[in-house]
C-alpha positions, 0 to 999 in steps of 0.5 A: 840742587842746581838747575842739572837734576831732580832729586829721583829723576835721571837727567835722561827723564827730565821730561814732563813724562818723567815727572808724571811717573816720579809723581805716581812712584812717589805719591800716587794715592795722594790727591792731585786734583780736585774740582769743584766746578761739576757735580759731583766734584772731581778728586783724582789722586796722581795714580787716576790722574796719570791712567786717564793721561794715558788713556788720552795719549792712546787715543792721541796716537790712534788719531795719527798724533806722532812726536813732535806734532802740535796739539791745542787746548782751549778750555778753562782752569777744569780738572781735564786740562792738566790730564789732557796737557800729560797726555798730549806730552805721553804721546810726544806731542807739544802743547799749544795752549789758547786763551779762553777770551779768544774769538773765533779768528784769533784760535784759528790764527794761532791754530794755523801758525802752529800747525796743531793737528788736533784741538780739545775745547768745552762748550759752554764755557761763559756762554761761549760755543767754542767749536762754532767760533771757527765755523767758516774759518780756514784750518788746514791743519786742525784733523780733530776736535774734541769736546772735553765737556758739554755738548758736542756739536756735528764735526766735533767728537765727545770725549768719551768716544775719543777715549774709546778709539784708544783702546786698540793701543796697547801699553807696550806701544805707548810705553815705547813712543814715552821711552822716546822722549827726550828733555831736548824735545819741543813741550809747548809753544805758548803765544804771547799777548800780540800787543806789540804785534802779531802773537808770536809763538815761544818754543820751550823744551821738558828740561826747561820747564821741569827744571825751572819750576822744580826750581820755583817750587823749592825756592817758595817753598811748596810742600806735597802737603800743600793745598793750591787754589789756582786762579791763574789760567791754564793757558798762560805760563804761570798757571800751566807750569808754576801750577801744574807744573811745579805741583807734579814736582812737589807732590801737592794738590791743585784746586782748578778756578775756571774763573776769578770770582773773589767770593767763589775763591774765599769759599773754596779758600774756606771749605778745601783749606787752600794754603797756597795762593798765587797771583797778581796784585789785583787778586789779593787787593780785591780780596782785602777790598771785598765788602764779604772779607772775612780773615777766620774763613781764610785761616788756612792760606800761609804761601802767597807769591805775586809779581808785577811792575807794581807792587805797592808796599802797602799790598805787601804789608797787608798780605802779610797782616791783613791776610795773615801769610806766614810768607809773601813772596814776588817773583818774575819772569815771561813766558820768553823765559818759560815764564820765570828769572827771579824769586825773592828768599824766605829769609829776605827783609819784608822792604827787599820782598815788597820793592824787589822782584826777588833774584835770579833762580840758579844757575840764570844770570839777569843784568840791567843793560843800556841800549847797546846791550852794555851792562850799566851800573847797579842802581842804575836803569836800563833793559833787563836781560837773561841767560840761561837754560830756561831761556825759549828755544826761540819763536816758532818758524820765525828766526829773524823775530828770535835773533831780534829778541836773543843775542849773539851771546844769548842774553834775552832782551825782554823790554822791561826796564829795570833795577839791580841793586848790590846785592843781584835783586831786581826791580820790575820798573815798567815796560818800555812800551808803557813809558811816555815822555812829559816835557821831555822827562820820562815817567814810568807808570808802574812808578806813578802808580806805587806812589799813589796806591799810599793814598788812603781811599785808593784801591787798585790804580792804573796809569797810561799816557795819552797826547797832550798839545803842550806836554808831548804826553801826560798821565792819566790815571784809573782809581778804584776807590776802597770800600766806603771810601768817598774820595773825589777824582779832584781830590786824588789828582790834587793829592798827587800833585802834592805827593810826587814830581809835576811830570809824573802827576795825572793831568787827569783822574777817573774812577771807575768801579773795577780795572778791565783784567785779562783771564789771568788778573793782569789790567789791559792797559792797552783797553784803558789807553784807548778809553783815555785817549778818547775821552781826552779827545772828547774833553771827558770826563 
């Protein structure tokens, strides 16, 4: 099916309201979501989980909430975020997602740019008392704030009595403000990293999120009777709509993890028989490295699908016989993109699957292009660019960042450097930010560190650049050693040296017992480029 309808969806309903009622039509008593992380656990089946979504968007619309306003969710992977994401879109409003990790002055950033009008938060969460965070912080447009779970403190409303001021709207009245819903209408506004800059807020529409992860959904091949642990944060493109998302279209239940713990995740892996486990290399290498791994407990897992700039195919293999996935999949995308462009096919070659991030999703066109936007040869490098319906809206009250970032043909120029083969497979080989040049030659992290992930005793390794007197830059390299391994920083740096060209060999190794990971399992490399340049400043180690 093209990237133009659902299959019991009118394209005049491609919304994520649309999708919640198809969901109720269409599995209602199945379960959706199921949350262990309160006593008791929570089990809601689609039909509880849409009346509580309603009852959030009545309240929504008691408080003055109208189409088109934006509302904030800052809270972990728990059972009241995707009701609290459905109602916020049954009452015309947009989402804007926080991250968890945020401090005080970055959500009232994000708070203020966006205009949300109100915000629904924890507290308690990590220790961390959100509402207080933005005490004494200016924000002016922030009407409400409420506590979802755990206490709720003077200038905040608990949940339950945010509900009840609802109950003065009738089903009519909300019934009315859906029917007004279009798949045009501004669903989400998510902010990116900031690490180039001031975060900047990407405006995404219902038809295409819901489109493209109907899309995602088939192409991985996610069933209704599928089990999803998701480990990714709610707050980021791919665990709000390669999970949430993608799961309302395919009917399957999700199983919320506030928070990566590899051994909470082999338990729940175990007792709810998850079968489908999404996300970055680092999660499922530090399954395979964890001293407690235990295959039998883990017999029910049979859909992995991952992606990032580097992928070592020895991961690859290793999911598929160490952890024993009937399917491996990678994929890629950025949250530019609604978070997705390509996935890799069931029927592809495991050295196709492990080497490439897939190709392009229908109806999206991806091409590797030179500084001028000219599209160069394949197997040649260059900047990957994207067009298509799931290409953002463009960056909120900013039209000069977005006409920077799509072109006049409406090619998305994302920063990453890539490859395309005959075939219209494309290889993620780094960020253009992240190269850094040695004498002249360009070298590529991600490429340096696939090379020495086939070193025996290596783990997880990250590279960054650092300055160097002689050579303009060099590498330097974080390991994390496997489980009993008793390799030296010496050894692997002399290995490397043996293994791969003299400018893309670290001038220098440090191991260290685990990677620094955001909340979605991704390595802060701008954390380890300045714990490299101060310790190459200081001689160290």
């Amino acid at each position: 099916m093209s990237a133009t309808a659902i299959e019991g969806l009118d394209s005049e309903n491609l919304t994520v309201p649309g999708l919640l009622a198809r969901a109720v039509e269409r599995f209602g008593d199945n379960e959706a979501i199921v949350d262990l992380s309160v006593e008791p656990p929570v089990r809601l089946t689609f039909a509880q989980v849409a009346d509580e979504a309603r009852a959030t968007a009545k309240a929504l619309m008691a408080t003055g909430v109208g189409p088109g306003d934006r509302v904030a969710i800052w809270a972990p992977n728990v059972w009241e975020w995707p009701v609290t994401l459905f109602g916020i879109h049954l009452a015309g409003a947009a989402v804007v997602p926080l991250n968890t990790r945020y401090k005080g002055s970055e959500a009232a950033y994000i708070l203020n740019r966006s205009g949300a009008k109100v915000l629904f938060t924890v507290q308690g969460f990590l220790g961390n008392d959100y509402v207080s965070m933005l005490d004494g912080l200016d924000t002016p447009t922030l009407e409400h704030t409420i506590v979802l779970r755990g206490d709720t403190p003077g200038g905040a409303t608990g949940c339950g009595d945010f509900i009840a001021a609802g109950a003065g709207i009738s089903d009519d009245e909300l019934d009315a403000r859906i029917a007004g819903i279009s798949p045009d209408d501004l669903a989400d506004i998510l902010f990116t990293s900031g690490t180039t800059g001031a975060p900047k807020g990407v405006m995404c529409a219902h038809r295409q999120t819901v489109l493209a992860f109907d899309a995602w959904g088939t192409i991985v091949g996610l069933r209704a009777d599928d089990r999803y642990l998701v480990i990714n944060p709610f707050f980021h493109s791919f665990g709000y709509k390669a999970g949430i998302i993608a799961s309302l279209v395919k009917g399957n239940v999700i199983v919320p993890q506030a928070t990566f713990d590899v051994g909470a995740a082999m338990s729940l892996i175990e007792s709810e028989q998850i079968t489908t486990l999404p996300g970055p290399p680092t999660i499922f290498q530090t399954i395979i490295n964890h001293p407690d791994f235990d295959i039998a407990k883990l017999s029910s897992l049979r859909l992995a699908v991952t992606g990032a700039a580097s992928i070592p195919v020895q991961l690859i293999k290793d999911m598929r016989d160490v952890l024993e996935f009937d399917t491996v999949l990678s994929a890629y995308g950025l949250t530019e993109a609604c978070g997705i462009a390509t996935v890799s096919r069931h029927d592809d070659p495991p050295e196709i699957i492990a080497n490439y991030s897939g190709r392009a999703i229908p109806d999206v066109e991806v091409r590797i292009a030179d500084d001028e936007g000219n599209e160069v040869p394949r197997g040649e490098q260059g900047e990957v660019l994207i067009r298509g319906y799931q290409v953002m809206i463009g960056y909120f009250e900013a039209p000069e960042q977005t006409a920077d970032t799509i072109d006049a043909d409406g090619w998305l120029h994302t920063g990453d450097v890539g490859i395309m083969n005959e075939d219209g497979y494309l290889k993620i080989t780094d960020r253009t930010k992240d190269m850094f040049i040695v004498g002249g030659f360009n070298a590529y992290p991600a490429e340096i560190e696939s090379l020495m992930a086939e070193h025996p005793d290596i783990a997880q390794v990250s590279v960054v650049g650092v300055p160097d007197e002689r050579m303009g830059e060099v590498g330097y390299a974080f390991v994390v050693l496997k489980h009993g391994a008793t390799a030296t920083a010496a050894d692997i740096k002399a290995w490397a040296r043996g293994h791969m060209a003299n400018y893309k060999a670290p001038a220098t190794v440090e191991i260290i017992d685990e990677l620094p990971v955001n909340a979605g399992g991704k390595v802060m490399k701008f954390e380890l480029r300045d714990r490299a340049v101060a310790s190459s400043s200081a001689g160290t180690p």
